[in-house]
C-alpha positions as CSV (number, residue, x, y, z in Angstrom):
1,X,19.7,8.5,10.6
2,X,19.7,7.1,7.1
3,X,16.4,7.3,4.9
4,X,13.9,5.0,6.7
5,X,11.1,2.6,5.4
6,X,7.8,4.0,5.9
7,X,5.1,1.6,5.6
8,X,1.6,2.2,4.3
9,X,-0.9,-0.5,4.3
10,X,-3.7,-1.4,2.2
11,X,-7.3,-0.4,3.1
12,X,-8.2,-3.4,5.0
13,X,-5.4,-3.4,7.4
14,X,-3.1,-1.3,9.5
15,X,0.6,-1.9,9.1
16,X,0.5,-5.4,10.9
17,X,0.3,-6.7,7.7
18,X,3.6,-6.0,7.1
19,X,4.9,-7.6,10.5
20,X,5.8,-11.0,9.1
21,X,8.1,-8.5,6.1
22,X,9.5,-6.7,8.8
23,X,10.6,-9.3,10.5
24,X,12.5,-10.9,8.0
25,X,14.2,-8.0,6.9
26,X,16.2,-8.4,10.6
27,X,16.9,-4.5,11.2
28,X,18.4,-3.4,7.8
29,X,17.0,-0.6,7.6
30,X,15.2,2.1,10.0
31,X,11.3,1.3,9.6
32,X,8.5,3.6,10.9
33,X,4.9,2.1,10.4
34,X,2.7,4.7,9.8
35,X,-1.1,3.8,10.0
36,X,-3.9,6.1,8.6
37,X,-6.0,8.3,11.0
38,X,-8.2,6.0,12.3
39,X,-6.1,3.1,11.7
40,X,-3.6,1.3,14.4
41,X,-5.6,2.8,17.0
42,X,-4.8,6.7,15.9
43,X,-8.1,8.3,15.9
44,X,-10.4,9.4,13.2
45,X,-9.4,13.1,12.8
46,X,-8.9,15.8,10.2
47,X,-10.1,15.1,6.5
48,X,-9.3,11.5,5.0
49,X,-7.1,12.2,1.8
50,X,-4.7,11.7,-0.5
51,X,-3.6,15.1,0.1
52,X,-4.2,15.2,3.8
53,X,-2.3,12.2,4.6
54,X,0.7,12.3,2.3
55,X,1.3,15.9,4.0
56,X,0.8,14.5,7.6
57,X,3.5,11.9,6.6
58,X,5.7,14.9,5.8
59,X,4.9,16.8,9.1
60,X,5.6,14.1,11.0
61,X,8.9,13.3,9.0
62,X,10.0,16.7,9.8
63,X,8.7,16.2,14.0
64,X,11.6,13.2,13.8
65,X,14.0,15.4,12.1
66,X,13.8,13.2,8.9
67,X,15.0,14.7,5.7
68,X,13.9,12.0,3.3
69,X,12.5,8.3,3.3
70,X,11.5,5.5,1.4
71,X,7.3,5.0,1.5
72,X,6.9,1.0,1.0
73,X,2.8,0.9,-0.2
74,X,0.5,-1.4,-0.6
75,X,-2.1,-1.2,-2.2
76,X,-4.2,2.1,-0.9
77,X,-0.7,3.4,0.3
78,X,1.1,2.3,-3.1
79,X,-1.3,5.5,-3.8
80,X,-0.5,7.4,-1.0
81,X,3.0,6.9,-1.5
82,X,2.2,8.2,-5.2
83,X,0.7,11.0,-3.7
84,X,4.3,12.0,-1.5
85,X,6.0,11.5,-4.9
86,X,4.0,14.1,-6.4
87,X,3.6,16.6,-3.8
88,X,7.1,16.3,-1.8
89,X,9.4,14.8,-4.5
90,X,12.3,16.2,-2.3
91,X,11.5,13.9,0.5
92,X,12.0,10.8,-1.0
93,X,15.3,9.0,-1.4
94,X,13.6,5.8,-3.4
95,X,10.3,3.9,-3.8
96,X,8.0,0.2,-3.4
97,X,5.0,0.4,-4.9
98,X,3.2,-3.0,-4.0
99,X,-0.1,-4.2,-5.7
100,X,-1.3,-0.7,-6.3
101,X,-2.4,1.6,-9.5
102,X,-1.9,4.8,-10.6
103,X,-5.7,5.7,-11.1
104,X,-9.0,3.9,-9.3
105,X,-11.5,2.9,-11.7
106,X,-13.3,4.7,-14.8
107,X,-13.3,8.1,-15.9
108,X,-17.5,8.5,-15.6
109,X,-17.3,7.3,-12.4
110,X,-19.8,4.6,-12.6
111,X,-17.2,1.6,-12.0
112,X,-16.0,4.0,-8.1
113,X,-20.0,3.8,-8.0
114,X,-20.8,0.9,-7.9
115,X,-17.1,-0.5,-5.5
116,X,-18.2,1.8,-3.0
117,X,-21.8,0.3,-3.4
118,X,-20.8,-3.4,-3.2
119,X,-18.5,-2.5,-0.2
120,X,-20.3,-0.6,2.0
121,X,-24.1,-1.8,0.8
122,X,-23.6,-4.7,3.3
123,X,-22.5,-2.2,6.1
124,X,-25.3,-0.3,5.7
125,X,-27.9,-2.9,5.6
126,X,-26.4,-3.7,9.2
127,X,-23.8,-6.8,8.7
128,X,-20.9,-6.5,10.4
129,X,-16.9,-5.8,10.1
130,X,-16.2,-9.6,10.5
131,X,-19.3,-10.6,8.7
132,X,-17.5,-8.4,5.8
133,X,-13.6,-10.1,6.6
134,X,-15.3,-13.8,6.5
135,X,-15.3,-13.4,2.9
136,X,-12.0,-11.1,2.9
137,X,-9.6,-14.4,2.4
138,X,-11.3,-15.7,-1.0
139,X,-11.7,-12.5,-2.6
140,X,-8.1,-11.2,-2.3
141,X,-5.2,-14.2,-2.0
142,X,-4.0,-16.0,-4.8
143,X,-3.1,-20.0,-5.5
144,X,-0.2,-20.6,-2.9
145,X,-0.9,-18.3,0.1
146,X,1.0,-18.4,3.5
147,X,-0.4,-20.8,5.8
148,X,-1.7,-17.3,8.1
149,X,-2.2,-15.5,5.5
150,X,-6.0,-16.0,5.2
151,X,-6.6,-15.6,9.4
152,X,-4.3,-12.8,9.2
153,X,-6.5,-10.8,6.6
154,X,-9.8,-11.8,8.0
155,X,-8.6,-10.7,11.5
156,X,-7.2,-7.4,10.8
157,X,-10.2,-6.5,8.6
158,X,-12.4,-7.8,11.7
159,X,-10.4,-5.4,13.8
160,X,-10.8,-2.2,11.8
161,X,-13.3,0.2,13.0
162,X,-16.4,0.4,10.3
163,X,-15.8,4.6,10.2
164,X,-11.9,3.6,9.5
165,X,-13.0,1.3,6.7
166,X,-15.5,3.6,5.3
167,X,-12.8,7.2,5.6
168,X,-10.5,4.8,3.6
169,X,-12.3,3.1,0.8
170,X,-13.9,7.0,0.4
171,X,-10.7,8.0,-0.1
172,X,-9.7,5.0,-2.4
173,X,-12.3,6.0,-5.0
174,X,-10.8,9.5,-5.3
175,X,-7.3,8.5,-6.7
176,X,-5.8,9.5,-9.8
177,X,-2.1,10.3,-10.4
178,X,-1.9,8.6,-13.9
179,X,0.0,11.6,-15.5
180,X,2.0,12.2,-12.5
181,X,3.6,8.6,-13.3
182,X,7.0,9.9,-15.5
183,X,7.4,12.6,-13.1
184,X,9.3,10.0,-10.6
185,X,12.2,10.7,-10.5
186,X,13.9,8.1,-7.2
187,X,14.7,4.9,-7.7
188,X,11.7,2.6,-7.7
189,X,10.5,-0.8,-7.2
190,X,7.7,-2.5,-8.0
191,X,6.2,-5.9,-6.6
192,X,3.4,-7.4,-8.1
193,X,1.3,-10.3,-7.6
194,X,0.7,-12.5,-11.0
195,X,-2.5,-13.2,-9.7
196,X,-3.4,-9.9,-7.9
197,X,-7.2,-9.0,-9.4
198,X,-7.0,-5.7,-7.6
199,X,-3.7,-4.2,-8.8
200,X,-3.4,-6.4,-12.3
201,X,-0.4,-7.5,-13.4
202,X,-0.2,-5.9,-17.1
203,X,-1.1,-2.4,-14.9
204,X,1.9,-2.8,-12.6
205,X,3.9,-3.7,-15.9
206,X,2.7,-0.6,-17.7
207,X,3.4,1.3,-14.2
208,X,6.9,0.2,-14.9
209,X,7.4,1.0,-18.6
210,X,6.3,4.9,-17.4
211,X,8.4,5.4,-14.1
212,X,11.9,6.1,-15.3
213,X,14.2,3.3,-14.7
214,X,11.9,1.4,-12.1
215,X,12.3,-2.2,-11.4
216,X,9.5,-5.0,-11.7
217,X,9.7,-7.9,-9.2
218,X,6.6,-10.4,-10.1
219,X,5.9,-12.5,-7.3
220,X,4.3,-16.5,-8.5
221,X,1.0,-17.3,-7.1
222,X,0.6,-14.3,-5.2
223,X,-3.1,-12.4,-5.3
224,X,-3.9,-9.3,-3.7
225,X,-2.0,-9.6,0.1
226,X,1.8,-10.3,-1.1
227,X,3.7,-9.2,2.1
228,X,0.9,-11.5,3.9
229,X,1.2,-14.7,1.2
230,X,4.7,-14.7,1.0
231,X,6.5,-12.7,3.5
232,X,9.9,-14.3,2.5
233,X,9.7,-13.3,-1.1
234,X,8.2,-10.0,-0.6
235,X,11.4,-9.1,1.9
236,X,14.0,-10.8,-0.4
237,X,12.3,-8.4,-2.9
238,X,12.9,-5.2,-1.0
239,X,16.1,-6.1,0.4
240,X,18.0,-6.7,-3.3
241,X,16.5,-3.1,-4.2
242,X,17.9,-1.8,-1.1
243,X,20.8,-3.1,-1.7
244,X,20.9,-1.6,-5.7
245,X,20.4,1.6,-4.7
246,X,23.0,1.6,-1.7
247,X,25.3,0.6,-4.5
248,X,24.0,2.9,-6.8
249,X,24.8,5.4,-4.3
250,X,29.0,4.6,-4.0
């Protein structure tokens, strides 16, 4: 089996969000959608993170006989997929880091303070998942989104179990691999949204300058939710670095 996608989605989602990707990619490559305990419908078990789950990926790799894959992240797994890089760098053959960071917010911990406050305040003052995804669209697309794109997001945030949301955006907070960046050493792509106010542009293009050799794709109009905005785009984007690699690899 050659070195499969493995999808990772962003904190709001499981890998649904990448149907519409997958789907134009029309069977190129092996893909395996792996969703986060308590994501997909896998229960809410063991600890919640970034060690935890880039090591389940691994054990379950090896339960598929698997020797190395390609982790496609967005956004929450962009880090996770950070996380495999650092801790199994021998099971990677290349990687797509979409609309992530190397590092979530400030170094006194005030900025993680006050996300986790703004996100789950509402929960705890008793409003609900699809109050919360109502307001999901606005916040994260950009100027030109998919025609689904906005019911998509607001009904796979709706769908996510509250202790799901709440493992994963705890987990978020925690990240930091900043120094870890030049250690990459697979081929790498990146795809950024210019108008992604989560994962910045000018921080996926310093993200680039670091990772040895990586390549930049900057998607127009895109916010937050590329491989939901524009499916086509994203998938063109992560078929031409399939294809560099495989003839990289001759």
């Amino acid at each position: 089996m050659s070195a499969p996608l493995v999808l990772l989605s962003g904190v709001g989602s499981d890998c649904r969000m990448f149907d519409a990707v997958v789907g134009r990619l029309g069977g190129a490559i092996p893909i395996i959608a792996w969703d986060y305990p308590g994501y997909g419908g896998r229960p809410l078990d063991g600890p919640f993170t970034f060690e935890s789950l880039a090591d389940r990926i691994v054990a379950d790799l090896d339960a598929r006989g698997i020797a190395r894959a390609i982790p496609l992240g967005h956004s929450i797994g962009g880090m996770v997929a950070q996380e495999l890089a650092h801790r199994h760098p021998d099971r990677l053959a290349a990687l797509i880091l979409s609309g992530t960071t190397p590092v979530f917010g400030s170094r006194d911990r005030s900025f993680q303070q006050a996300f986790l406050k703004a996100r789950l305040g509402p929960l705890d003052q008793g409003r609900t998942m699809a109050e919360l995804a109502a307001a999901a669209p606005g916040e994260l697309l950009g100027s030109a989104p998919d025609a689904t794109a906005a019911v998509t997001v607001e009904r796979l945030l709706a769908e996510l179990p509250e202790a799901s949301y709440r493992a994963g955006l705890e987990c978020l907070v925690t990240f930091n691999r900043r120094d870890e960046l030049g250690a990459i050493a697979v081929p790498t792509l990146l795809i950024a949204g210019d108008e992604d106010r989560n994962a910045p542009l000018k921080t996926m293009m310093r993200m680039a300058e670091i990772i040895p050799g990586a390549r930049l794709e900057v998607l127009e109009k895109t916010g937050h939710m590329a491989p939901l905005e524009c499916p086509d785009r994203f998938a063109d984007a992560v078929r031409r670095f399939l294809d560099t690699i495989r003839e990289d690899a001759r």
